[in-house]
N, C-alpha and C positions, 0 to 999 in steps of 0.2 A: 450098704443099705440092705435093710433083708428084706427076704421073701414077703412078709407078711405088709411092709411099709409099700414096697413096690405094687403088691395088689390092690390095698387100699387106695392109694394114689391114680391107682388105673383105675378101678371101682371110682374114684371121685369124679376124675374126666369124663369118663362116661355118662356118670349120672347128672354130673352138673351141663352136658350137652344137652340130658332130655330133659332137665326141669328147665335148660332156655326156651327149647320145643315146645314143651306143654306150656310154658307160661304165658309165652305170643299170644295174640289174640286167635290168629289161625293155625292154633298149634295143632289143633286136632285131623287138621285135612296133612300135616307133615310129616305125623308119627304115623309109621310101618310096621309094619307086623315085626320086622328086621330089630328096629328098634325096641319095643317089648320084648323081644328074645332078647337081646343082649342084656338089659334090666335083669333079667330072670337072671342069667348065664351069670351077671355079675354079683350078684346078690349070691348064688348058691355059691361061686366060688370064693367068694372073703367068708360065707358063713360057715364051709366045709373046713375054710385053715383056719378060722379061729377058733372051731372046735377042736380040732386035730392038735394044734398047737399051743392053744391058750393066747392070751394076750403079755408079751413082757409089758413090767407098768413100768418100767427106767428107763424107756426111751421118748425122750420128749416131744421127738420130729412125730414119731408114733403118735403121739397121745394128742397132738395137734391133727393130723392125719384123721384121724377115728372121729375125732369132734366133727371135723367138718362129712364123715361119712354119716354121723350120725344127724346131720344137720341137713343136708341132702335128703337122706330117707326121709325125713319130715316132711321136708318140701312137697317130695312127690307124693308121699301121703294123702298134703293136704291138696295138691292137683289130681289126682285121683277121683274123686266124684266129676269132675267138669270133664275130663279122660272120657268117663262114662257118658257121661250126655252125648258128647261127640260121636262116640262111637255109635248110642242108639239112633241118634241124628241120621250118619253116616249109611248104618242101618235101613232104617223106615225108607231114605233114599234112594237106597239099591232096591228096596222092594217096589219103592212105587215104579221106578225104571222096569224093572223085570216086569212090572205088572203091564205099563205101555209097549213093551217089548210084543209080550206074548196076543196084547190085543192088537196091535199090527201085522202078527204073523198071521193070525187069524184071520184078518180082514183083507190079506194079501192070498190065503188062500181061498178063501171065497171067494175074491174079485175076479182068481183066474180059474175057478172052476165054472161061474155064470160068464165066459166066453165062450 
């Protein structure tokens, strides 16, 4: 098996782990920052050897392989915009927390300065 079929195939598992992720309906409270790294991480690494090395077109397990990487990157493609909601979701949610945060500390420090 070569190098380039092995990574793709690794590239495939991974990415078809997060397009099950992101497809859920609660996908977006599962995906990690861990998760997006590794996305990137996989992505640079099949793009870095298939420039480096080209693609052989006579290997069929290959050309199977590639379809389905290239099938995947769609996928996530097109889960990408709802990615985004989630995250601003996720977002505006941390802010209103920090926001109740910081008006409790407040009102925590006032309560025990008027003792």
């Amino acid at each position: 098996m070569s190098e380039l079929l092995e990574r793709i195939q690794h590239a495939n598992r991974n990415l078809g782990q997060l397009v099950e992720m992101l497809s859920a309906n609660d996908g977006c409270i599962r995906i990690t920052p861990e998760h997006l790294s590794i996305l990137l991480s996989e992505l640079l690494r099949v793009g870095e050897r298939v420039q480096s090395g080209g693609i052989p077109e006579t290997d069929p397990e290959l050309s199977v392989a590639l379809h389905q990487y290239r099938k995947l990157l769609e996928q996530v493609r097109d889960l990408l915009p709802s990615l985004q909601a989630c995250l601003l979701t996720e977002r505006a949610r941390l802010e209103a927390e920090r926001s109740h945060l910081e008006a409790a500390h407040a009102w925590a420090e006032g309560s025990s300065y008027s003792r």
